[in-house]
C-alpha positions in Angstrom: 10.6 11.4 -27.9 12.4 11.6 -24.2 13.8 14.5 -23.1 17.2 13.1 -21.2 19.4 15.7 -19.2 23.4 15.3 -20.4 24.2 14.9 -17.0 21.9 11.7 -16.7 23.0 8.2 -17.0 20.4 5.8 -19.0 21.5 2.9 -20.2 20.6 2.3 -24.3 19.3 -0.4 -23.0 16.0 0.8 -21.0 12.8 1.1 -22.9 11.4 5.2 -22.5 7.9 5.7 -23.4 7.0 8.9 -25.2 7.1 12.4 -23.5 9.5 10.8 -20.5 11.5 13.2 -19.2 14.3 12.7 -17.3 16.3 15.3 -15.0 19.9 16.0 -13.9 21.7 13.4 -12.0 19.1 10.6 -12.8 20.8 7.2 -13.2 18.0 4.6 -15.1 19.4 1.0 -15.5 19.3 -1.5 -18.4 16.4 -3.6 -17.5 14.0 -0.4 -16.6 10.7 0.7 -18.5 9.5 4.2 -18.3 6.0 5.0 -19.7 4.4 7.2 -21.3 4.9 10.6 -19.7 7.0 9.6 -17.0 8.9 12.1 -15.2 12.0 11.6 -13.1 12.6 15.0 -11.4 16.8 15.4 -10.7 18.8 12.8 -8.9 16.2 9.7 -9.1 17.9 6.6 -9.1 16.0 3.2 -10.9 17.4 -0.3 -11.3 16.4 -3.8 -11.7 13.3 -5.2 -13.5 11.6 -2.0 -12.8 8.3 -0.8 -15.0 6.9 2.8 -14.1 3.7 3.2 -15.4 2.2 6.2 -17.6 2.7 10.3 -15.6 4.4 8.8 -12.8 6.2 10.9 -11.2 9.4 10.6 -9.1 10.9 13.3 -6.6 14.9 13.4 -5.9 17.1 10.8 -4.7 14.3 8.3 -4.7 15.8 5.1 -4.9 13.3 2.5 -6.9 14.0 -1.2 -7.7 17.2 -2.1 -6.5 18.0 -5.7 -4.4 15.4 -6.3 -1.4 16.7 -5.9 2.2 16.1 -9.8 2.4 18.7 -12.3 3.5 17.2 -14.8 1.3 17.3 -13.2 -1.6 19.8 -14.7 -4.1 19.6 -12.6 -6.9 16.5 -14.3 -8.7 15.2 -12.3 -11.7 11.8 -10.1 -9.6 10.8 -7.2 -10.6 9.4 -4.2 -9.2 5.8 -3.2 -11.3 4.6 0.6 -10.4 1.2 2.2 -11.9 0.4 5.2 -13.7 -0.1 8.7 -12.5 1.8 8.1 -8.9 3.6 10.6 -7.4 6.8 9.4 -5.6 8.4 12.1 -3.1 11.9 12.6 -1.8 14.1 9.3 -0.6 11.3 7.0 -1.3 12.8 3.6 -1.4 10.8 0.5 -3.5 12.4 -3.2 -3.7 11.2 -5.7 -6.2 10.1 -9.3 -4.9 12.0 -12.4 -4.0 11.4 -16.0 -5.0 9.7 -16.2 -1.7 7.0 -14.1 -2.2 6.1 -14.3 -5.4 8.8 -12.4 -7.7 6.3 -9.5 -7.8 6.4 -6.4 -5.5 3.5 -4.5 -7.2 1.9 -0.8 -6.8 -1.3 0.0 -8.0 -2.3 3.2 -10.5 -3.0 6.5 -8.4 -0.9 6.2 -5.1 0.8 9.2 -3.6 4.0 8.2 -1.3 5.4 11.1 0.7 8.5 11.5 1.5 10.7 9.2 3.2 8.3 6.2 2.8 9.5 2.9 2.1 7.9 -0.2 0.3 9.8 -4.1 1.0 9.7 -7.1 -1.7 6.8 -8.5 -2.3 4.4 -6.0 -1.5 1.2 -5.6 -3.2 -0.7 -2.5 -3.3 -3.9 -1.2 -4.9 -5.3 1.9 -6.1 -5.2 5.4 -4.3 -3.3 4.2 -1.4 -1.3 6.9 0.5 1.4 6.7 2.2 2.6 9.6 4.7 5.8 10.7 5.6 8.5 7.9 6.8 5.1 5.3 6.5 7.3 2.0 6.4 5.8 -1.5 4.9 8.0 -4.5 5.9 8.1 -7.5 3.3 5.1 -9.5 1.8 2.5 -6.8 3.2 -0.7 -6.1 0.8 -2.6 -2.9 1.1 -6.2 -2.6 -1.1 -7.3 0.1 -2.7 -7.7 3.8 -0.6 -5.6 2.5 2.2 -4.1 5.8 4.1 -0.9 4.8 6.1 0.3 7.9 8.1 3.3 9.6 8.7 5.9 7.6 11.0 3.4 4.3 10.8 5.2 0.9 10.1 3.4 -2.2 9.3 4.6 -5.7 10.2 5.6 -8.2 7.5 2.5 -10.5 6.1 0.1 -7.8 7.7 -2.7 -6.9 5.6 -4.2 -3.5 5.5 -8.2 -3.8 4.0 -9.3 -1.1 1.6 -10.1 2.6 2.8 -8.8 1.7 6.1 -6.3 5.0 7.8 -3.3 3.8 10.0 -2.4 6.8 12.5 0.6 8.3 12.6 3.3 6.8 14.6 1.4 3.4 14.8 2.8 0.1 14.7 1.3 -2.6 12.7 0.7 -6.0 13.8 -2.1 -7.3 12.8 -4.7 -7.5 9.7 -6.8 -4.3 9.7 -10.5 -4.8 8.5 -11.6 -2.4 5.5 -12.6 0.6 6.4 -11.3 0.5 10.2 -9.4 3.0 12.3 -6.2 1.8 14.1 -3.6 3.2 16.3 -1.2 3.6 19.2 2.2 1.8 19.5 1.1 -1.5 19.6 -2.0 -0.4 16.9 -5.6 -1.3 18.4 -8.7 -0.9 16.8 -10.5 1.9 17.1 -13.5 2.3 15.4 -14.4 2.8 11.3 -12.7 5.6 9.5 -16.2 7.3 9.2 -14.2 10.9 8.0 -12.9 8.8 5.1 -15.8 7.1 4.1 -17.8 10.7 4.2 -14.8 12.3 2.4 -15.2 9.3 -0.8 -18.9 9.3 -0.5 -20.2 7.0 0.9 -24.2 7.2 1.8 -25.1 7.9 5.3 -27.4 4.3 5.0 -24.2 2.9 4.4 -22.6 4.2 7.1 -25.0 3.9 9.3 -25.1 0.0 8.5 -21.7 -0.5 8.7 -21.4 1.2 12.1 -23.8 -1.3 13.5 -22.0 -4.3 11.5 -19.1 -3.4 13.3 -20.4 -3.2 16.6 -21.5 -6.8 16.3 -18.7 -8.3 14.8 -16.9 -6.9 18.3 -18.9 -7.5 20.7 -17.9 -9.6 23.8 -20.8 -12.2 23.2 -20.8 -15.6 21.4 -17.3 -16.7 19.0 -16.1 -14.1 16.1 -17.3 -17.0 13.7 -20.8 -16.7 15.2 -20.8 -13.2 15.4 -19.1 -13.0 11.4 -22.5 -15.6 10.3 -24.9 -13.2 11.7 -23.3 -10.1 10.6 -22.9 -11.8 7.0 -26.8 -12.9 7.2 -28.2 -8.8 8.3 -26.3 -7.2 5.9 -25.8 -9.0 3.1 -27.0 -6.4 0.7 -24.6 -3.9 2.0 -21.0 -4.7 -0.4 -18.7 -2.8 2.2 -20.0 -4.9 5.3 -19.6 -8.0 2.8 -16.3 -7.2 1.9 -15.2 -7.0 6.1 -17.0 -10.1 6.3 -14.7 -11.7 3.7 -11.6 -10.0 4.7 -12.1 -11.4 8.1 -13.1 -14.5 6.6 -9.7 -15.1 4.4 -6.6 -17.3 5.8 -3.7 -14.9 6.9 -0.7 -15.2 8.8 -1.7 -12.3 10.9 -5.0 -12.4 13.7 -7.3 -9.6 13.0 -6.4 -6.3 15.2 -8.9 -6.5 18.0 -10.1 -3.1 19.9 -8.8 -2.2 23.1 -10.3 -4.8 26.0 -12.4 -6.0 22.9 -14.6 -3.3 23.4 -15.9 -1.8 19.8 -15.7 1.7 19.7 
């Protein structure tokens, strides 16, 4: 059974899963699902086709699921999908998709969003992801799995961010970023692997050690990157993380693949 403060506004509408519990001020709108366990803390606002998955959990005047900041958008029926056991800070803002980009904006299980941060339509976003203080994604950008954005970042539209990769704070965004890479500055260059987050989720040190000298190849200044990406894919072929760079790099995107400084690896 939900436990519903009488100051909140749910619509008889919305579907609560068991144990929700939801605190002063909240407004929830027809079309919403809450699961299991999830809490909405005071003043938490939730429209649209918006489902919240199981422990979530969503900070004050967090504002989840209403229309994208899209010109396009014509009021299609999107939704807005969010996984289990988030936590959702302060004045977080999440839009559903458009017809553009799918219908879908979609956030994994396990993501922590800090406060401020905002997600556009059509995102898609794995497990674990973090996102820092005021970290802004514009529309149709996917972030895998571990991703750290930090606090002030913002990441331009189509931009892919590759799994356990760590956006500085303050960065802007403009091109793909490779799993497990380091990028920063204003205009965000590459700047080496994120070696302190790969120690941190355990990764061997032969791992490491394999994918530091991937990387160096794959950014050197000699021969084409589609040389250098066969040769990498060819030494280290047993090693998944180096593999899954290799494909990352190797996948159609809108967006080049952010270089390092003077195309120097680090």
């Amino acid at each position: 059974m939900a436990n519903v403060h009488a100051s909140a506004i749910v619509d008889p509408a919305a579907k609560l899963g068991a144990g929700v519990s939801i605190g002063p001020f909240c407004v929830v709108g027809p079309e919403v699902v809450l699961g299991d366990g999830v809490e909405l803390v005071s003043h938490v606002v939730i429209a649209g086709r918006t489902r919240i998955g199981a422990k979530t959990r969503i900070f004050p005047f967090a504002s989840i699921g209403h229309p994208p900041q899209d010109l396009k958008y014509r009021g299609e029926p999107s939704e807005l999908l969010i996984g289990a056991n988030c936590t959702i800070r302060e004045q977080v803002t999440m839009n559903p998709g458009t017809e553009g980009g799918g219908m879908v904006t979609r956030v994994g299980d396990n993501c922590l969003f800090m406060v401020g941060a905002h997600v556009a339509h059509d995102c898609q976003l794995g497990d674990f992801v973090i996102m820092a203080n005021n970290a802004t994604l514009a529309g149709h950008v996917v972030v895998e799995e571990y991703a750290i954005l930090g606090g002030l970042s913002a990441v331009h539209q189509f931009v892919r961010i590759g799994r356990h990769a760590m956006i500085g704070g303050m960065s802007g965004v403009e091109n793909d970023v490779i799993p497990y890479g380091l990028v920063m500055g204003e205009r965000a260059r590459l700047s080496g692997l994120n070696i302190v987050g790969l120690r941190r989720r355990g990764f061997a040190r032969e791992v490491i050690h394999d994918l530091r000298n991937a990387y160096r190849l794959l950014f050197a200044q000699e021969g084409t990157m589609s040389e250098r990406l066969s040769d990498v894919a060819e030494l280290f072929r047993s090693n998944e993380p180096v593999m899954q760079i290799v494909e990352f790099i190797g996948t159609d995107s809108s967006r080049a693949i952010c270089q390092p400084k003077g195309g120097n690896p680090a």
